[in-house]
Structure formats: structure tokens, C-alpha cells
C-alpha positions in Angstrom: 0.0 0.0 0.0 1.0 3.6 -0.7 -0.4 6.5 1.4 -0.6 9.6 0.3 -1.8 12.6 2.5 -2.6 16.2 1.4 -3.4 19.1 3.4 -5.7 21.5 1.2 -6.0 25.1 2.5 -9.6 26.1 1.9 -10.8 29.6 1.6 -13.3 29.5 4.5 -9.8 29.6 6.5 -9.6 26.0 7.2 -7.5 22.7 6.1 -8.8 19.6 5.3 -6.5 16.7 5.5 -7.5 14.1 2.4 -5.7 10.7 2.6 -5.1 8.7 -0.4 -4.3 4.9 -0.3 -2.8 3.3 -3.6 -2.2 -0.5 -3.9 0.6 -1.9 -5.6 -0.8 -5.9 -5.4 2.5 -6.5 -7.6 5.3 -5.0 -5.7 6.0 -8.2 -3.4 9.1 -10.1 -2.7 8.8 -13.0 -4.8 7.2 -16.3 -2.3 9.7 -18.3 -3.2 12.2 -16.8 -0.7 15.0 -19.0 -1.8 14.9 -17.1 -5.3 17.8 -14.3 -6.3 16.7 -10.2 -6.1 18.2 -7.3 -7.5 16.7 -4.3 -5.8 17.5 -1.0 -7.4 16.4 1.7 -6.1 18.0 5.5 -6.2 17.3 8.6 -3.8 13.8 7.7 -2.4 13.0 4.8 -4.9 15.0 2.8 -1.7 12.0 3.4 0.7 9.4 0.8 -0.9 12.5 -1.9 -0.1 12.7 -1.2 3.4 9.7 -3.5 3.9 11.5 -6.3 1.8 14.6 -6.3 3.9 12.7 -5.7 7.4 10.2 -8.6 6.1 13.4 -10.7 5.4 15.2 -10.0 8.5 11.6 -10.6 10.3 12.0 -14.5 8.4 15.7 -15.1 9.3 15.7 -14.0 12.9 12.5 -15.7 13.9 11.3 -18.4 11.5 14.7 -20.1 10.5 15.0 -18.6 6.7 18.3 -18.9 5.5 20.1 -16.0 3.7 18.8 -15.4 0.0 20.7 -14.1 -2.7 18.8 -10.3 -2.3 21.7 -7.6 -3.3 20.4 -3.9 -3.6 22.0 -1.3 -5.9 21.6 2.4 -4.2 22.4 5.5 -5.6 22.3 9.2 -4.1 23.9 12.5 -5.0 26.0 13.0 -1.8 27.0 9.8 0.6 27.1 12.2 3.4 23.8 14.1 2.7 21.9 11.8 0.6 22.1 8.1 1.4 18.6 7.4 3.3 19.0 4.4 5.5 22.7 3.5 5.4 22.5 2.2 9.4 19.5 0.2 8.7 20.7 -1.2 5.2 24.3 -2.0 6.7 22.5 -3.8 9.8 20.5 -5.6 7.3 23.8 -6.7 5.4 25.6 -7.7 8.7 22.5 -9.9 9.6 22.2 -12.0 6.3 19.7 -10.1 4.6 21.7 -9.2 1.5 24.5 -10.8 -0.1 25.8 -7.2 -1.0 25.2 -4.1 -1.6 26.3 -1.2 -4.0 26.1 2.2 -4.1 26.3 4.9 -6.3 27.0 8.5 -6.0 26.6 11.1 -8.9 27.4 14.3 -6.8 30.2 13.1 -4.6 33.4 15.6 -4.7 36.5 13.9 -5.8 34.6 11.3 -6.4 33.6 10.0 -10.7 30.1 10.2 -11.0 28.5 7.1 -11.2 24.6 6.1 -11.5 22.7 2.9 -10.7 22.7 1.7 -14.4 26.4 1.6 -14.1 26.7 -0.6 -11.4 24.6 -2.7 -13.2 27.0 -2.4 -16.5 30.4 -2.6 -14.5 29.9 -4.9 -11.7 27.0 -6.9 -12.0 26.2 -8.1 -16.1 27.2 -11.7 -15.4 24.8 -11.7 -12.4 21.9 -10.0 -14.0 21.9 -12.1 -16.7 21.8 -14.8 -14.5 19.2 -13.6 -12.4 16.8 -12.8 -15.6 17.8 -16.0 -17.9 18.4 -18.6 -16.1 17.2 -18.7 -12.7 14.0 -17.8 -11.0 15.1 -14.2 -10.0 13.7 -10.8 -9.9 15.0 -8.1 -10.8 13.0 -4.8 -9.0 13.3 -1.6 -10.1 11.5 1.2 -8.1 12.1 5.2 -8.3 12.4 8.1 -10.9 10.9 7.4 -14.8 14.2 8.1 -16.6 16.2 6.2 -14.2 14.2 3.6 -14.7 14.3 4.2 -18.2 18.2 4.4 -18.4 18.2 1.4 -16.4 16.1 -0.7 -19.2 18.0 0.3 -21.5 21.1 -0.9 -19.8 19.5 -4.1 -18.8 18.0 -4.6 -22.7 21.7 -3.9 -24.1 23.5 -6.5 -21.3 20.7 -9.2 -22.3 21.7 -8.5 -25.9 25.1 -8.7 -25.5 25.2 -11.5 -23.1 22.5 -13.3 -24.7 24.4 -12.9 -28.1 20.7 -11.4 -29.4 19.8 -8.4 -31.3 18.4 -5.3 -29.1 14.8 -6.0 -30.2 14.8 -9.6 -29.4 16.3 -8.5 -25.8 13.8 -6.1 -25.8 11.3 -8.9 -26.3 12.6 -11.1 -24.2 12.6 -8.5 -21.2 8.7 -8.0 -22.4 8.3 -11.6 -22.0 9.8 -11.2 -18.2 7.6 -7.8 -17.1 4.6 -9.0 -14.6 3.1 -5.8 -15.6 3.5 -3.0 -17.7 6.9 -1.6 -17.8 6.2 2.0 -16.4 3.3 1.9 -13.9 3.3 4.5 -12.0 8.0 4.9 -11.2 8.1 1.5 -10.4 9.2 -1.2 -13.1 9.6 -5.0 -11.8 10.6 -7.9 -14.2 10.2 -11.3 -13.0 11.2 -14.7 -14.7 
């Protein structure tokens, strides 16, 4: 569920507080918990995963779930300023609840600027493709429209290139994989 609350100043002098509740029956961890995740999620596209990890933590602490193969691929502006949850995620890590994470940071000083999709390009094409062709993973993408964009694109070309296929046939392929339509709402998840 998403909530959404306005406050609407009305000319009588007054607020009224109107709440809006939006379901996203789609945007689940997947119940087999055994199978592989990708989370990305930049800036506050990470919030929506804070339920998967705490749900996860929730099944390895008290109900004898062994570690999964979940890794999540942050990215923020500034590491100092920007990078929501960094206690909670690390805890997360420590406990079992991601096999790794990676972050990005496109504002950093002294730092190159790097973004989600490159992560995805420079350390993890192998394990995508993986993830996408030949196991039961996920792959979860949840924040801004042209990141989400840029990072289909990245995925498309890494299933091309991988998958020794043209970009349209990735392009179908990853069609193939989408449980619903690719840009619904920010959120974009593929599933095998």
C-alpha cells in the first residue's frame, strides 16, 4: 500500500487533511524466498525496499529462513547528505539479509560520478543475466521514470550482449519477463 496525504488550505480559512491509499498488489518479494533479487532503487526509490529487507530480516531472525541471494543497488547525490537508510541497510547486510550491496553517488566531490545503471553495467552483467535468464530471480526496479528508463535500457543492451541477441529480441525477451506494464506508476519490476 501507498499512502498519500494532502493538506488543502480552503478559503473558508480551514484545512482539510484528504488521505489517499494506492495498492501496488504487484510489488512483493517473490514467495519463493529461496529465489535471487536485484533491488535498485536510487534517492527515495529505496523506501518501498525497506519492507522487503525488514520482512526478510523478520524470516531469518525468527522463523529459520536462510540468507537469499537479495543484493540492492543504491544510488544518491552525496554519501554524506543523501544516502537514506545507510544504518538500517548495513544492519541488514551484517544480519544476512543481502548478499551485497552497491552504491552509487553522482554528486560526490573527488569522487567520478556514477549512477545505478552503471553498477549494473560494471559490476553486475554476469549476475543479472543470470538472475533474468536462467534462474527464477527478480530483478526490481523502483524510483524516478528516466532512471528507470536508463536502467532498461542498460539491462536490454547487457541481455543483448550476453544473450548474443539483437536489441529487439532483448527487448522482447525482457517484455516476455515484465509482470506488468513496464512504467506503472515509477516503479518497473521484471520477473522470470
Amino acid at each position: 500500500l501507498l499512502f498519500l496525504i494532502y493538506s488543502i488550505h480552503c478559503s473558508f480559512g480551514f484545512y482539510i487533511d484528504l488521505y489517499l491509499v494506492f495498492r501496488a498488489p504487484l510489488f512483493h518479494l517473490p514467495s519463493d524466498p529461496s529465489a535471487p533479487c536485484l533491488l535498485v532503487g536510487p534517492g527515495t526509490g529505496i523506501a518501498p525496499y525497506r519492507s522487503f529487507w525488514q520482512q526478510r530480516l523478520y524470516e531469518i531472525e525468527n522463523q529459520g529462513l536462510k540468507p537469499c541471494e537479495m543484493s540492492l543497488i543504491f544510488g544518491c547525490r552525496h554519501s554524506q547528505m543523501d544516502h537514506l537508510y545507510r544504518e538500517e541497510m548495513m544492519e541488514a547486510k551484517n544480519k544476512g539479509v543481502f548478499k551485497e550491496i552497491y552504491t552509487a553517488y553522482s554528486r560526490d566531490p573527488n569522487r567520478k560520478k556514477e549512477y545505478v545503471q552503471d553498477i549494473i553495467r560494471n559490476q553486475l552483467p554476469t549476475e543479472l543475466f543470470q538472475i533474468l535468464s536462467s534462474s527464477k530471480g527478480h530483478l526490481y526496479v523502483c524510483g524516478d521514470v528516466t532512471m528507470a528508463q536508463d536502467v532498461s535500457k542498460t539491462v536490454q543492451e547487457l541481455i543483448a550482449t550476453l544473450g548474443a541477441m539483437s536489441l529487439n529480441d532483448a527487448a522482447r525477451y525482457l517484455t516476455k519477463l515484465k509482470v506488468r506494464e513496464s512504467y506503472n506508476g515509477p516503479m518497473t519490476i521484471w520477473q522470470r
